[in-house]
Residue, then its C-alpha position, 0 to 999 in steps of 0.5 A: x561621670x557628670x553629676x546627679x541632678x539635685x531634687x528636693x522632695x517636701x513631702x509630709x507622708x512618709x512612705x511617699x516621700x521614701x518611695x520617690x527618694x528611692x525611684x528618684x535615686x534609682x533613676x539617676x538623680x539626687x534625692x533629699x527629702x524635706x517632710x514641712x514645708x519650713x525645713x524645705x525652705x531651711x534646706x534651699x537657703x543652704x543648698x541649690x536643687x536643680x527642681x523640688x517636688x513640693x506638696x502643698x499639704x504639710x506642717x508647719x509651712x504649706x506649699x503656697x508659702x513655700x512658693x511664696x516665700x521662694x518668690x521672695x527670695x528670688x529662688x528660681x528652682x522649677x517646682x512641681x506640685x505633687x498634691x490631691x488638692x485638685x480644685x482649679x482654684x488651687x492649681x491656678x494660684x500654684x502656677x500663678x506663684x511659679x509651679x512649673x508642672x502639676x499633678x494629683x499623686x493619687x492619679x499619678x504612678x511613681x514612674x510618671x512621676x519622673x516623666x514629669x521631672x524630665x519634661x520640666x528639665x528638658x531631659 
């Protein structure tokens, strides 16, 4: 049985984040969830995700230092950003600090979610 593609979820509201864990998990994938953005960052310096599912809005770290500091880092996970932050501005630095895909979780039903994994993974 091949192995379950890794997806970090950073996700700082609760019921989300365990909404996508679970439709995550139920689509074939292995889901862990990070609810700031630093234990994200604590988690990816021990373990290796095939793509993260980042929300630029949460404590302690937000997304754009995420990305930032996976930049220096040198990580190279596909991220997709899954915020409400829908101001080009915002999109435009997401993307320019490496996001791959990004979507407004309010427009945007779980389901659709994992089409936007797949695109990203080339499923």
């Amino acid at each position: 049985m091949p192995t379950k593609k890794k997806v970090l979820i950073v996700e700082d509201e609760k019921p989300m984040a365990r909404a996508l864990e679970i439709k995550l998990n139920n689509s074939g994938y292995d889901a862990k969830v990070a609810f700031d953005g630093q234990n994200a960052l604590d988690i990816l310096a021990l373990e290796k995700f095939e793509i993260i599912l980042l929300d630029l809005v949460t404590p302690r770290k937000d997304g754009f230092d995420v990305l930032e500091e996976m930049k220096t880092r040198g990580n190279t996970t596909p991220v997709i950003i899954s915020s409400n932050l829908s101001q080009p501005e915002d999109i435009d630095r997401a993307m320019a600090l490496g996001a791959r895909d990004y979507f407004v979780k309010s427009n945007t039903p779980i389901n659709k979610v994992v089409e936007h994994i797949k695109g990203v993974l080339g499923e």
